[in-house]
C-alpha positions in Angstrom: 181.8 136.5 72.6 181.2 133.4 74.5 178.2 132.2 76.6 178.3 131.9 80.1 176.1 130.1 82.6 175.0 133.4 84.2 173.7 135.0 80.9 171.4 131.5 80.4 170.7 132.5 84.8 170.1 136.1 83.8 167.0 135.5 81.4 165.4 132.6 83.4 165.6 135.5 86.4 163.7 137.7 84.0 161.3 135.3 83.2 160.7 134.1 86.7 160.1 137.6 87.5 157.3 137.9 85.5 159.5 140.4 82.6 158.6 138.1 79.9 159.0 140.5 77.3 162.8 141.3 78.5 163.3 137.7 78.9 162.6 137.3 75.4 164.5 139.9 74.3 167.6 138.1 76.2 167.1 134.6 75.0 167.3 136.1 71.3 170.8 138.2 71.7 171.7 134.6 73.5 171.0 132.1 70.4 172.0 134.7 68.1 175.3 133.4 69.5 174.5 130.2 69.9 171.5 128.8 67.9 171.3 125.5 69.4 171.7 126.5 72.9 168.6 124.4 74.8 168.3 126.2 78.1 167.7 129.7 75.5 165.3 127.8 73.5 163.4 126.9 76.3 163.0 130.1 78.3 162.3 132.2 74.8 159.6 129.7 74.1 158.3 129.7 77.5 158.2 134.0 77.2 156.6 133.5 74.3 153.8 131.6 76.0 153.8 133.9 78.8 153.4 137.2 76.4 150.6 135.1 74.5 152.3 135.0 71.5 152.2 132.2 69.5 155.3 129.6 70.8 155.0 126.5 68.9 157.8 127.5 66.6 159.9 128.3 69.5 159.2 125.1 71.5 159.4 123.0 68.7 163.0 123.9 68.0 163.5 123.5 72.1 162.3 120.1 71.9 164.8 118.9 69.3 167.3 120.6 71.0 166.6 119.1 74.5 164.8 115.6 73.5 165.0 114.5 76.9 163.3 116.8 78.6 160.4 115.1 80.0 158.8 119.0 80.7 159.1 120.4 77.7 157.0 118.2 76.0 154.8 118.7 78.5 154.7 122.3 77.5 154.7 121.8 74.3 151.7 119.2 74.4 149.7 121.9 75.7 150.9 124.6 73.3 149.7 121.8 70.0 146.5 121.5 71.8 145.9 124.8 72.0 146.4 125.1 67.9 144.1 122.2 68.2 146.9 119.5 66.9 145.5 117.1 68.8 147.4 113.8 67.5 150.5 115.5 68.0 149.5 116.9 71.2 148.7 113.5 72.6 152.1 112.4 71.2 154.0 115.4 72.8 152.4 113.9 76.2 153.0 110.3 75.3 156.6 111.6 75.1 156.9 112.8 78.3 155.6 110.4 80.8 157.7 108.0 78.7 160.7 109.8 79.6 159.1 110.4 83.4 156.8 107.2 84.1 156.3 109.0 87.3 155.0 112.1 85.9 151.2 111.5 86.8 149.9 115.1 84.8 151.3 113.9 81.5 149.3 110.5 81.9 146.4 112.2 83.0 146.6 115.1 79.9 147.4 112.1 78.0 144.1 110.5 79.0 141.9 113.3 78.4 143.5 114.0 74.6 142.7 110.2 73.6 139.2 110.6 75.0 138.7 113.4 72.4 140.7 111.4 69.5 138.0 108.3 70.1 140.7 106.3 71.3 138.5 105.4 74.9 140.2 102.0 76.0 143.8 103.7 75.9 142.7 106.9 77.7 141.5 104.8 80.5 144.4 103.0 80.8 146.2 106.9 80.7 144.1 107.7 83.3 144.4 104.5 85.7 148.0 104.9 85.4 147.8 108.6 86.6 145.6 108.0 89.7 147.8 104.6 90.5 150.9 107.4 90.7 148.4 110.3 92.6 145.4 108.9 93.9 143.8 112.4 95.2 144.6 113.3 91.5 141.2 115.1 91.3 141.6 116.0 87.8 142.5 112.3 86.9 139.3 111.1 88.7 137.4 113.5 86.1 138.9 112.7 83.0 139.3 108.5 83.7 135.0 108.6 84.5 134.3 110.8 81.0 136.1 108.1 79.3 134.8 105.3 81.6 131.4 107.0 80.3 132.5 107.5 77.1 132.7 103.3 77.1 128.8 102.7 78.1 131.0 101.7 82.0 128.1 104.1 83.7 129.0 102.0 87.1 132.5 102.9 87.0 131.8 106.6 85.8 129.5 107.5 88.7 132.0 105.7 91.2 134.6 107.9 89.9 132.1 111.0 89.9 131.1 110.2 93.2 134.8 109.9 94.5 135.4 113.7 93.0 132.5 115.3 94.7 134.1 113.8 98.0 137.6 114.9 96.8 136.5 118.3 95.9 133.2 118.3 97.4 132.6 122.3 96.3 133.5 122.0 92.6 130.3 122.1 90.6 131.7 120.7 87.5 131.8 117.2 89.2 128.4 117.4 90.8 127.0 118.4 87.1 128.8 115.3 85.4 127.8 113.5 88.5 124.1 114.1 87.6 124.7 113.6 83.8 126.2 109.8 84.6 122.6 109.6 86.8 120.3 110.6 84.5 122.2 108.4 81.5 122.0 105.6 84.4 118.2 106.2 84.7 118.5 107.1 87.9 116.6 110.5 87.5 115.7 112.0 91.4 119.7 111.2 92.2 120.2 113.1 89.6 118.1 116.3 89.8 119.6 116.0 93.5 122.8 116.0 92.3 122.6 119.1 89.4 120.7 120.8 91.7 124.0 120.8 93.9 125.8 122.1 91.3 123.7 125.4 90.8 123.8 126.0 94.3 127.6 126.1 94.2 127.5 127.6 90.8 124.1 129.4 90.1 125.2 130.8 87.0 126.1 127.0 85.3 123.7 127.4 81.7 124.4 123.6 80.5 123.8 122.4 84.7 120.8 124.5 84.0 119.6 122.7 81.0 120.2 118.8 82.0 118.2 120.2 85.3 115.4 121.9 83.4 115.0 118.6 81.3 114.8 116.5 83.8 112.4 118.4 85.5 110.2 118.6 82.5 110.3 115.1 81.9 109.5 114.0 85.5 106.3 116.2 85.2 107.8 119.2 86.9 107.8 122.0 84.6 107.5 124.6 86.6 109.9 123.7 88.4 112.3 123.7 85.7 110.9 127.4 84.5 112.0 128.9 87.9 115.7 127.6 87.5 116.2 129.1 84.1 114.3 132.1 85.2 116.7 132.2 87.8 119.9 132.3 85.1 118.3 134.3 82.9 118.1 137.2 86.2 122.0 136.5 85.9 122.8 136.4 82.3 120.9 136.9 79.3 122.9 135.8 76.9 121.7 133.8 73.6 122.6 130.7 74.2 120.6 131.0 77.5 117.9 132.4 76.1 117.4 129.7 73.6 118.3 126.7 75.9 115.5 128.7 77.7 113.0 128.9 74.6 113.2 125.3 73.8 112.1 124.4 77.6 108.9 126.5 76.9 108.2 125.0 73.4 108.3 121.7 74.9 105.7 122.8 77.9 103.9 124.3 75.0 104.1 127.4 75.8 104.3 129.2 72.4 104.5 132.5 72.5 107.1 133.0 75.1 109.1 130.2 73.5 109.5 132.5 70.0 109.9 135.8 72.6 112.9 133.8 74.1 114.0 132.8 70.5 113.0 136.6 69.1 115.9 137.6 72.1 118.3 135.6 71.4 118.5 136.3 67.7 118.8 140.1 68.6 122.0 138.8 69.8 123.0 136.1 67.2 121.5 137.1 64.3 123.2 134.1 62.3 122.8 131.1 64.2 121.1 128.8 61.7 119.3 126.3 65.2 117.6 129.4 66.7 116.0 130.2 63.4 115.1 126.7 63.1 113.6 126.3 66.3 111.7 129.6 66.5 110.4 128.1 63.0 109.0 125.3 64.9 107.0 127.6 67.4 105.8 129.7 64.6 104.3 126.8 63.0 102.7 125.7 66.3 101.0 129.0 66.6 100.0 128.4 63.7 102.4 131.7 61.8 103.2 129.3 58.5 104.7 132.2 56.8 106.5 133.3 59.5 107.7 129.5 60.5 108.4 129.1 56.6 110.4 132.6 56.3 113.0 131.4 59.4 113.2 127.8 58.2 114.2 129.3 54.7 116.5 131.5 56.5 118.1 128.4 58.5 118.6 126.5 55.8 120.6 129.2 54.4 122.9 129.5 57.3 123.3 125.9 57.2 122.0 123.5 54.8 122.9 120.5 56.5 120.5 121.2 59.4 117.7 118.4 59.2 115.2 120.1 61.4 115.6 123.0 59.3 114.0 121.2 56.3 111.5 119.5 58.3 110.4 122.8 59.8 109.9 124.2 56.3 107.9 121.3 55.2 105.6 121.2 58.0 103.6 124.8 57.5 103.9 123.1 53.4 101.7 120.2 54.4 99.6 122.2 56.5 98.7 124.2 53.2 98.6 122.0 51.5 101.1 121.8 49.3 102.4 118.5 49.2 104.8 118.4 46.6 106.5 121.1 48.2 106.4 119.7 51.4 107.8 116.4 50.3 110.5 118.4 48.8 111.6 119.6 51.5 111.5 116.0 53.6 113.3 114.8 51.2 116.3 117.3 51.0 116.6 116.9 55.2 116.6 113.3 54.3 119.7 113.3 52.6 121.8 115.2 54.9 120.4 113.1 57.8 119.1 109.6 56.2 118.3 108.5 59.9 116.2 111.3 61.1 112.9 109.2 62.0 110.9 112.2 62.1 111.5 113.2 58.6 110.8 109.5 57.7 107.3 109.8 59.5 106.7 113.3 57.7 107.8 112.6 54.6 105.6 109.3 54.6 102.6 111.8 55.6 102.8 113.7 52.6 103.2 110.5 50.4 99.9 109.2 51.5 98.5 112.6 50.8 99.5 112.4 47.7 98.2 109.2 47.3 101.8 107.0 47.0 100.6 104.8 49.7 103.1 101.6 49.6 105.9 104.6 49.8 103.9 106.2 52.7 104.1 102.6 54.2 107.7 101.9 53.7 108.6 105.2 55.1 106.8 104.5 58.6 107.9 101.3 58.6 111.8 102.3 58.3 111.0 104.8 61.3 109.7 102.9 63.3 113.1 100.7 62.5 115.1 103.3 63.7 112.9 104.7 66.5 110.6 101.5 67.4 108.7 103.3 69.9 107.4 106.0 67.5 104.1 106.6 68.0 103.4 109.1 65.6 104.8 106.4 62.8 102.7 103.4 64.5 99.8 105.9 63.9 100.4 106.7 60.5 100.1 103.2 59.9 97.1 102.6 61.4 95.8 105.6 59.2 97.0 103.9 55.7 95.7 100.5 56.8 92.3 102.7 57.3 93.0 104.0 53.7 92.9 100.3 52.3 90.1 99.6 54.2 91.6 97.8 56.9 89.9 99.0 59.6 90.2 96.6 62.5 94.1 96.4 61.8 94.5 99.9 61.4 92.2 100.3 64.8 95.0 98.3 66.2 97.9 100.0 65.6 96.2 103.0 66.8 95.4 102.0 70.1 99.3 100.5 70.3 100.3 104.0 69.6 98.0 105.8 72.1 99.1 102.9 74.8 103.0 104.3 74.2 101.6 108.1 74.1 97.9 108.5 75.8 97.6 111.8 74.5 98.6 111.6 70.9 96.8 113.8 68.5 97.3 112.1 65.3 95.9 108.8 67.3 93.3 109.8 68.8 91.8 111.7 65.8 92.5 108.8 63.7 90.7 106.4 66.2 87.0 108.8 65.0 87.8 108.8 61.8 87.6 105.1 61.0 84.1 104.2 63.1 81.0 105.4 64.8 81.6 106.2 67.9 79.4 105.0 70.7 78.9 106.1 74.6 81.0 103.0 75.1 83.5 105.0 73.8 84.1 107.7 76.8 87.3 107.1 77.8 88.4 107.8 74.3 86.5 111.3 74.4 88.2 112.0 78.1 92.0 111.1 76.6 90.8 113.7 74.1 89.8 116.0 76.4 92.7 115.9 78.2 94.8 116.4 75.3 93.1 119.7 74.6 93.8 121.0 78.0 97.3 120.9 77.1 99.1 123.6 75.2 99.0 121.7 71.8 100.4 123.3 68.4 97.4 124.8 66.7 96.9 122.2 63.9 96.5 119.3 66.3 94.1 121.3 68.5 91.9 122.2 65.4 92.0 118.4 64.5 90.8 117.3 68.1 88.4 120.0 68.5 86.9 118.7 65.2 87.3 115.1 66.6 85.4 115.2 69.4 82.8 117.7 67.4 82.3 113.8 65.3 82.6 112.1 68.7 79.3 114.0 70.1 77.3 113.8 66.9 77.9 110.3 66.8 76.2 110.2 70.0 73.6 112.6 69.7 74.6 115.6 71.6 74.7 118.2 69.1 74.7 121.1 71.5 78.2 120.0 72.3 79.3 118.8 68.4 78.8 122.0 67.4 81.0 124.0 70.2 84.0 122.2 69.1 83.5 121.9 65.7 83.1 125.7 66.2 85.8 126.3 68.4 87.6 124.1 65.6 87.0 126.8 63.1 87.9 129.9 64.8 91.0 128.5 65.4 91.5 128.1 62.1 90.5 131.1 61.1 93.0 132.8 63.8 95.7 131.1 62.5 95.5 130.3 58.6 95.9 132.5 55.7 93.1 134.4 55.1 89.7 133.6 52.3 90.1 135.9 49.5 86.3 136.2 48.4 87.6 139.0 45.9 90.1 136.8 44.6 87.7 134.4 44.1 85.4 136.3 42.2 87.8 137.4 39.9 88.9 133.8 38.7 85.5 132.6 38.3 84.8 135.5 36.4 88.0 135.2 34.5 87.0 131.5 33.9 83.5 132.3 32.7 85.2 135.4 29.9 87.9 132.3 28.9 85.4 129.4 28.0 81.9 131.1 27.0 79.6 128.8 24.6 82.2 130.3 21.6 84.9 129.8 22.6 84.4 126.5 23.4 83.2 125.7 20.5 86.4 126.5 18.5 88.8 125.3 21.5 87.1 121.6 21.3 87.9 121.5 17.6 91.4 120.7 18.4 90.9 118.9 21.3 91.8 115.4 21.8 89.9 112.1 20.9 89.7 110.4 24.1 87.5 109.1 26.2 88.8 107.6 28.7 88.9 110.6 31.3 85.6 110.3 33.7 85.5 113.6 35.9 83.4 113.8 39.2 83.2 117.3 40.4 80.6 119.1 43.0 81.2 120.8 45.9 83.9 119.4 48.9 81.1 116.7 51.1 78.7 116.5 48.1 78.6 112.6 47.5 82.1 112.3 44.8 83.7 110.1 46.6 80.3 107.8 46.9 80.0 108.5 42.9 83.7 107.6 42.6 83.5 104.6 44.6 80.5 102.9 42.3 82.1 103.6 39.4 85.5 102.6 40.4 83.9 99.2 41.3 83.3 98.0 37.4 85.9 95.9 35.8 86.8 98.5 33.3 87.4 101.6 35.6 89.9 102.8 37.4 89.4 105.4 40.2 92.5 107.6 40.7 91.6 110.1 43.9 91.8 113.5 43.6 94.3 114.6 41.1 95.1 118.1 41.0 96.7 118.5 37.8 94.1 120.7 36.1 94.5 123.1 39.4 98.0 123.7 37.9 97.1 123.3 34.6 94.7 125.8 34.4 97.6 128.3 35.7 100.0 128.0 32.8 96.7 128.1 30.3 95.7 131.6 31.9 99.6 132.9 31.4 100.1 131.4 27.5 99.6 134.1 25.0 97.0 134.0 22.9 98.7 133.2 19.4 99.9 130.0 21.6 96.8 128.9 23.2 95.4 126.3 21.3 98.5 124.5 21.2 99.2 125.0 25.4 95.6 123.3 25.9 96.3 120.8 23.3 99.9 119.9 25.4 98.1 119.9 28.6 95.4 117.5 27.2 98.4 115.2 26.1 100.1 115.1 29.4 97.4 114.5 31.4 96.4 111.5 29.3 100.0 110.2 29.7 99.5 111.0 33.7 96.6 108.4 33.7 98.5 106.0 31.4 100.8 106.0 34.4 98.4 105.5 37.1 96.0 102.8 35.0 97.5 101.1 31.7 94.4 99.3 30.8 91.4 100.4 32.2 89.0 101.4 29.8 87.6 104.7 32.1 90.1 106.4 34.6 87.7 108.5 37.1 89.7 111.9 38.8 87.3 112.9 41.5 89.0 116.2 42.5 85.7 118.3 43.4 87.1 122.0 43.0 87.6 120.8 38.9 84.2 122.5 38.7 86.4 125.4 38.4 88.3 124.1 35.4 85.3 122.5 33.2 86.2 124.9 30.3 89.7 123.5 30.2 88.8 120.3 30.6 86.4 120.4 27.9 88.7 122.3 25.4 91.4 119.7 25.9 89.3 116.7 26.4 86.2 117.0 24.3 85.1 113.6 24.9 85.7 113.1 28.8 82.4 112.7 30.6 81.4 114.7 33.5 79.6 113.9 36.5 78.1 116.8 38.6 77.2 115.9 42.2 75.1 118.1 44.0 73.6 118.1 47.5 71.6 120.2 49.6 73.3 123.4 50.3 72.9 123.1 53.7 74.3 119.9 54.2 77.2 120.3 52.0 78.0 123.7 54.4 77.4 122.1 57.5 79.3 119.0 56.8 82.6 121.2 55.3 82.2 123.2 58.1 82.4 120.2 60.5 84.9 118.2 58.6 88.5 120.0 59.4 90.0 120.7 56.3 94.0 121.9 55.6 94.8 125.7 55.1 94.4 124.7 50.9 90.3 125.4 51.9 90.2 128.2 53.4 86.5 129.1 52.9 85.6 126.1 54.8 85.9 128.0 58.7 83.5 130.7 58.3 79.9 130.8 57.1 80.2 133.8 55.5 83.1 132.7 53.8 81.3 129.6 52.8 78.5 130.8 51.6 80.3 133.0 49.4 82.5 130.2 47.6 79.1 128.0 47.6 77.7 131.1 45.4 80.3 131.2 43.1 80.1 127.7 42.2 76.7 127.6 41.7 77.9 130.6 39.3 80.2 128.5 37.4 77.9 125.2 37.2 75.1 127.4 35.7 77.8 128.8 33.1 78.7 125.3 32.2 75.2 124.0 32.3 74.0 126.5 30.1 77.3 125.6 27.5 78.8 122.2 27.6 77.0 120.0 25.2 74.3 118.0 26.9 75.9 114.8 26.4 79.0 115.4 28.2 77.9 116.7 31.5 75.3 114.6 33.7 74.0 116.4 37.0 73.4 113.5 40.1 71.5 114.4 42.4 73.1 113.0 46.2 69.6 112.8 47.6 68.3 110.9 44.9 71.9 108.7 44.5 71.3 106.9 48.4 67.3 107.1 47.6 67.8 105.2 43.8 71.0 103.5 44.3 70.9 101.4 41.3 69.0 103.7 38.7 71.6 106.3 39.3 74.4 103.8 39.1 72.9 102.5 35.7 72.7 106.1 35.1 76.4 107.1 35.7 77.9 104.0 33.8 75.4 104.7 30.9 77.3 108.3 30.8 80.6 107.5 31.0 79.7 104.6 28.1 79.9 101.2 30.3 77.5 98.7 30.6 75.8 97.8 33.6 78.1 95.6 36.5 76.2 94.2 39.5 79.4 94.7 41.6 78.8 98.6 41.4 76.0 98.1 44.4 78.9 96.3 46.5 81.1 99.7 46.0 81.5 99.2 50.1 83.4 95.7 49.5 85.7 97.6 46.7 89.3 97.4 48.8 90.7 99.9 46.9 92.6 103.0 48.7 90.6 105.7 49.4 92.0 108.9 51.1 89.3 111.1 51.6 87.5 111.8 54.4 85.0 109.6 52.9 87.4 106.8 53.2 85.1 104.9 56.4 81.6 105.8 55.4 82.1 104.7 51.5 82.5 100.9 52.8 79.4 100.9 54.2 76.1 99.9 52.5 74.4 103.1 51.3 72.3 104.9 54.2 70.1 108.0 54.4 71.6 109.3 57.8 73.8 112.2 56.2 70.4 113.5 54.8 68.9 116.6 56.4 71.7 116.6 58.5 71.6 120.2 59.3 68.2 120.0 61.0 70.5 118.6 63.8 71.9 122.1 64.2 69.0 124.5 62.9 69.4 126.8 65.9 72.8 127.7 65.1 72.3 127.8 61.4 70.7 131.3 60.9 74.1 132.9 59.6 74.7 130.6 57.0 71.0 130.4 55.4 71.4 134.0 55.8 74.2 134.1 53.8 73.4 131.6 51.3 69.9 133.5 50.1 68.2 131.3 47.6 70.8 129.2 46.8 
């Protein structure tokens, strides 16, 4: 049967009729008589289209049929685009504006499809040739300013945004990327003018919403920015509203309804790996580090290759002081994004916690390389040249980081660590102050509070030290794992059962022969890092921080069965003298100063029968007061509460009496810090004559030693020895009554 022209009429009459499925049904009996007739190929592809059914197949056999048809590859550029093949899509257009130079929408479709391929300089030359053909193209004028953007060509991009919202003055689209191009350009109030344009011709415009809310924010108009997303959110609730939404209040610090926004949205995308992230953030900020850890976690799950994810489970880590852990977690958000400056800066924090300072340093520095005006890493610096005793260079690079961000927590708490302050120092204490009257994330408010708490002693008003150090502590409290007194008790008790007089006696028979270990031990504040310092300036020692190997260590002791624990204490005393070997090849003495060691004597003994131990005790009120005032992480969490306090003050003087009354007198020598800043040198003479060294003048220049030191000792230890910290408490007698209360007759 043969073909006619009016059968090929008949189903492009059906298709222009809007019968797609009938025209379909035509063009098949047709090619089933003649398979390579075009005009069929066409119109069954084109019903195809029309019925949403997938056409490429169809139009792909049209086109090599009809390879002249300048319109069909048209078509059938659009139909590869939308299975997102884009190279052959642009080639499909590229096809048809060569066979119609005139044809103006396949240059401009053209233009926009090299613009997403990266190929910039070619789409604008797409879309110049477009507008040269049409030059009220409006759509041309759109797509040749992206790419014109896409270049860095801001000048040309807002003409030709400018020239659209004259051309189409009520299409929102064109006032938004109007506003965009303004706001890239620097030209902010042109731009909010321009964005706000766009939500009045399109209130419900979530990403017009966003560039406007952030603008907003940044030019100090938060509030502002609130009522415009309030005003979407009225509209439409949906997720990515709602979080677009939450991360506007977490940067006005406002917490709480930043993790409701987040909490909403997840009721509605349950799986979206940034919202957990982000609400992660907030959580930690409130000062919720399981809950920030538990979303982090579940982030990282969804997708592993989300950096802030990582960093967002480190920081509530560090915060608890876990810094292994922490740097763990840097360090895997590292490697999926090696140029994230904030995990540089954070990672570098916990490396100088952990003492690995030239790491610490290297890390800031290549921060600070990729993000030069990072204040928080200029800070950090100024805080490890502080550590090496640096203190005018490191005062320098703090004030360079508080003259990029005024208001800079880590700065300005830095700035009173590292020197008395002075009444000459009031505009420090009013940048403080205004800091705090910001919404700040709960660890950085704790660390202020306890900054200016220094700031006021230093200057005699101890009314108002007290009130923050105070305010300090209760927001600690709020906000940090709990003190388990109970908890306590137990271990110490444990402890005491594990290493009584005879069982130490047969545990240190197979202990090892060394004694080159020097421990320093006493309460947090008690004078260890003054006792560390003097010894760590004779030739033959070394002085190796706070090392908290035997916190661990005494861990997989407690869980070794019995049959095996001889030879687990014996293993742990080998590793820990290789760990020194490590930090010190040839010192003769290696001093680990870790205070809270009191609690691990036993095994310290058992393993290391020969180490020396120094005990430093101080009055128990100034040892409280000063942990009290002092700001510790979330790893003491006794140190916010008197009661609290007093209670983990008790049980060390529980455990010092048990080891007192059992370690052999030569191994354990009680100092006195009252007596250590009255009789400098006899108790130096004293400490060396302990640990088995003779006597080296330079131990009464300890404050001239340039060694690191990390505690919060690290400013007062260089200076000559004084009898200011002595009696301290009197300051605050009146607000004391709890605490002497609690401690009894300690």
């Amino acid at each position: 049967m043969t073909t006619t022209v009016s059968d090929v009429s008949r189903a492009w009459a059906l298709l222009e009729a809007g019968r797609a499925a009938e025209a379909e049904a035509e063009c098949e009996r047709l090619l089933a008589r003649a398979p390579a007739l075009g005009p069929a190929l066409v119109c069954r592809g084109l019903a195809q289209r029309a019925r949403g059914k997938d056409a490429l197949a169809a139009l792909e056999a049209a086109s090599r049929a009809l390879p002249e048809d300048a319109q069909l590859h048209y078509v059938l550029g659009e139909t590869l685009e939308e299975h997102r093949l884009l190279e052959r899509a642009a080639q499909a257009f590229a096809r048809a504006a060569a066979l119609r130079p005139d044809f103006a929408e396949a240059h401009n479709e053209l233009g926009r499809l090299l613009l997403a391929l990266g190929r910039t300089e070619e789409a604008i030359e797409s879309g110049r040739r477009a507008l040269a053909l049409r030059p009220d193209f409006a759509a041309a004028l759109g797509n040749l300013a992206n790419a014109n953007r896409a270049r860095g060509a801001l000048g040309a991009a807002i003409e030709g945004y400018r020239r659209l919202t004259k051309l189409e003055p009520g299409l929102a689209e064109a006032h938004h990327h109007l506003g965009s191009a303004l706001a890239e350009a620097g030209e902010e109030e042109a731009a909010i003018a321009s964005l706000e344009r766009a939500l009045e011709l399109r209130p419900d415009y979530p990403s017009a919403v966003a560039q406007l809310a952030r603008l907003l924010d940044a030019a100090g108009r938060g509030a502002e920015a609130l009522i415009h997303y309030e005003r979407l959110l009225a509209r439409n609730r949906a997720a990515p509203n709602l979080h677009e939404y939450g991360n506007l209040l977490a940067g006005l610090g406002r917490y709480e309804a930043a993790a409701s926004a987040f909490r909403e949205a997840l009721a509605q995308a349950p799986d979206d790996a940034r919202l957990h992230s982000n609400l992660s953030h907030v959580l930690h900020c409130l000062g919720d580090l399981r809950g920030s850890m538990e979303h982090a976690r579940r982030a990282i799950e969804l997708d592993p290759r989300l950096p802030e994810a990582h960093l967002h489970l480190g920081n509530p880590l560090f915060v608890m002081n876990e810094m292994h852990a922490a740097g763990a977690a840097y360090r895997r958000g590292l490697a999926v994004a090696p140029d994230h400056a904030g995990l540089h800066v954070a990672l570098a924090m916990a490396e100088r916690a952990l003492g690995l300072l030239d790491e610490a340093e290297a890390g800031a520095r290549r921060a600070l390389a990729l993000r030069p005006r990072a204040a928080d890493a200029l800070a950090l610096l100024g805080g490890l040249a502080s550590d090496r005793g640096r203190f005018e260079e490191g005062t320098k690079l703090l004030r360079q980081a508080l003259a990029i961000d005024p208001q800079l927590p880590e700065a300005l708490t830095g700035l009173s660590a590292v020197r008395r302050m002075t009444l000459e120092d009031a505009p420090w204490r009013e940048a403080a102050e205004r800091a705090l009257a910001r919404s700040l994330p709960v660890a950085h408010a704790i660390n202020l509070h306890h900054a200016l708490g220094k700031y006021h002693d230093d200057v005699g008003d101890y009314d108002a030290a007290f009130r923050h150090h105070r305010d300090a502590n209760e927001l600690a409290r709020r906000s940090r794992p709990p003190y388990e007194r109970a908890v306590m008790t137990q271990r110490a008790t444990r402890t005491l059962a594990a290493f009584d007089r005879s069982a130490l006696e047969a545990l240190r028979r197979h202990g090892l022969d060394s004694e080159r270990p020097v421990f320093i031990v006493g309460m947090p504040r008690s004078g260890t890092t003054l006792a560390e310092q003097i010894l760590a300036s004779h030739p033959l020692v070394h002085g190796a921080g706070e090392q908290l190997y035997w916190s661990f260590a005494s861990d997989v002791e407690a869980a070794a069965p019995p049959a095996e624990r001889v030879a687990t204490i014996a293993g742990l005393g080998r590793e820990y003298l290789a760990t020194l070997g490590k930090l010190s090849a040839g010192a003769a003495r290696v001093v680990d100063k870790l205070p809270s060691n009191f609690r691990n004597l036993g095994l310290i003994h058992a393993a290391l029968p020969k180490a020396r131990i120094i005990h430093l005790d101080r009055d128990p009120l100034d040892t409280c007061v000063s942990i009290y005032f002092q700001g510790f992480t979330a790893g003491h969490p006794y140190a916010a509460a008197f009661g609290d306090l007093a209670h983990y003050y008790r049980e060390y003087l529980r455990l010092m009496a048990h080891w007192r009354a059992t370690l052999p007198p030569e191994t354990l020598l009680e100092v006195r810090y009252e007596s250590l800043v009255e009789e400098p040198e006899a108790w130096s003479r004293r400490m060396l004559a302990h640990v088995g060294l003779p006597w080296d003048p330079r131990c009464l220049e300890f404050h001239r030693n340039e060694r690191p030191v990390l505690t919060a000792s690290r400013w007062q230890v260089r200076q000559p020895i004084g009898r200011s910290s002595v009696g301290r408490w009197r300051r605050y007698e009146r607000y004391l009554g709890p605490l002497r209360a609690a401690l009894g007759d300690a």
